[in-house]
C-alpha positions, 0 to 999 in steps of 0.5 A, a space after each residue: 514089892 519089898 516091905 519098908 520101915 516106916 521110918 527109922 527107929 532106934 533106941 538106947 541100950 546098956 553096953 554088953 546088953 546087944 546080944 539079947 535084942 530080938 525081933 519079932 516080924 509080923 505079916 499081915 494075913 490075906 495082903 491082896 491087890 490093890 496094895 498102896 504106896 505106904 500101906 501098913 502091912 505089917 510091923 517090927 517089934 524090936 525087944 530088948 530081954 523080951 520087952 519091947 523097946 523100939 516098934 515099926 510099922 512095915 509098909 509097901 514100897 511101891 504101888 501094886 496094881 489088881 491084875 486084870 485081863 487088859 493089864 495081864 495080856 499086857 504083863 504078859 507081853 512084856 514078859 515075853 518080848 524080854 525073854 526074846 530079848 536074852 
Protein backbone atom coordinates (compact mmCIF):
# COMPACT_ATOMS: atom_id res chain seq x y z
CA UNK A 1 0.00 0.00 0.00
CA UNK A 2 1.44 3.71 -0.81
CA UNK A 3 0.07 6.75 0.93
CA UNK A 4 -1.29 9.38 -1.59
CA UNK A 5 -2.14 12.95 -1.59
CA UNK A 6 -5.62 13.65 -1.52
CA UNK A 7 -5.26 16.02 -3.83
CA UNK A 8 -2.82 18.33 -5.17
CA UNK A 9 -1.78 21.27 -3.35
CA UNK A 10 0.09 24.31 -3.84
CA UNK A 11 0.67 27.60 -2.93
CA UNK A 12 2.39 31.11 -3.88
CA UNK A 13 5.51 32.21 -2.80
CA UNK A 14 8.25 34.91 -2.85
CA UNK A 15 11.01 34.26 -5.51
CA UNK A 16 14.20 33.19 -3.62
CA UNK A 17 11.84 32.43 -0.79
CA UNK A 18 12.16 28.34 -2.04
CA UNK A 19 14.70 26.94 0.17
CA UNK A 20 13.12 27.87 3.32
CA UNK A 21 9.76 25.42 2.35
CA UNK A 22 9.74 22.44 4.77
CA UNK A 23 7.53 19.89 5.39
CA UNK A 24 6.61 17.87 8.23
CA UNK A 25 4.89 14.27 7.32
CA UNK A 26 2.92 12.84 9.85
CA UNK A 27 1.53 9.13 10.39
CA UNK A 28 -1.13 8.00 12.06
CA UNK A 29 -0.23 5.51 15.25
CA UNK A 30 -1.74 2.19 15.18
CA UNK A 31 -3.10 1.78 11.12
CA UNK A 32 -4.57 -1.69 11.15
CA UNK A 33 -6.39 -3.88 8.84
CA UNK A 34 -9.14 -3.31 7.31
CA UNK A 35 -7.64 -0.05 5.62
CA UNK A 36 -10.19 1.49 3.01
CA UNK A 37 -9.56 3.13 -0.51
CA UNK A 38 -9.03 6.97 0.80
CA UNK A 39 -8.98 6.51 4.17
CA UNK A 40 -6.96 9.51 5.89
CA UNK A 41 -4.00 8.01 7.43
CA UNK A 42 -2.13 10.72 7.97
CA UNK A 43 -1.27 14.31 6.70
CA UNK A 44 1.29 16.75 4.84
CA UNK A 45 2.17 20.31 6.31
CA UNK A 46 3.95 22.23 4.02
CA UNK A 47 5.38 25.21 5.83
CA UNK A 48 7.01 28.24 4.44
CA UNK A 49 9.68 30.00 7.63
CA UNK A 50 8.01 27.75 9.89
CA UNK A 51 4.23 28.67 8.99
CA UNK A 52 2.14 26.60 7.51
CA UNK A 53 1.19 27.58 3.90
CA UNK A 54 -0.32 24.38 2.18
CA UNK A 55 -1.88 21.30 3.91
CA UNK A 56 -2.75 17.51 2.76
CA UNK A 57 -4.46 15.06 4.04
CA UNK A 58 -2.63 11.33 3.11
CA UNK A 59 -4.74 8.69 2.07
CA UNK A 60 -4.38 4.57 0.98
CA UNK A 61 -3.99 3.74 -2.37
CA UNK A 62 -5.99 0.72 -2.51
CA UNK A 63 -8.02 -1.29 -0.10
CA UNK A 64 -6.33 -3.63 2.42
CA UNK A 65 -7.97 -6.67 3.57
CA UNK A 66 -7.96 -8.16 7.37
CA UNK A 67 -5.87 -11.14 6.97
CA UNK A 68 -7.61 -14.15 8.13
CA UNK A 69 -6.82 -18.07 8.07
CA UNK A 70 -8.84 -18.97 4.42
CA UNK A 71 -7.10 -15.40 2.84
CA UNK A 72 -3.71 -16.22 4.48
CA UNK A 73 -3.59 -20.01 3.28
CA UNK A 74 -4.59 -18.31 -0.16
CA UNK A 75 -1.71 -15.54 0.13
CA UNK A 76 0.42 -17.85 1.07
CA UNK A 77 -0.20 -20.09 -2.08
CA UNK A 78 0.16 -17.51 -4.31
CA UNK A 79 3.34 -16.53 -2.84
CA UNK A 80 4.59 -19.78 -3.46
CA UNK A 81 3.76 -20.87 -6.77
CA UNK A 82 5.38 -17.36 -7.73
CA UNK A 83 8.57 -18.49 -6.48
CA UNK A 84 8.37 -21.66 -8.37
CA UNK A 85 7.83 -19.82 -10.98
CA UNK A 86 11.29 -17.61 -10.89
Amino acid sequence: MNLIFEKDIGAFIKKGKSKEITQEVTINKNISAPINKGDKLGKVEIKLENEVVAEVNLVSDKNISKRNLGNMYSYLTQLWFNVLRE
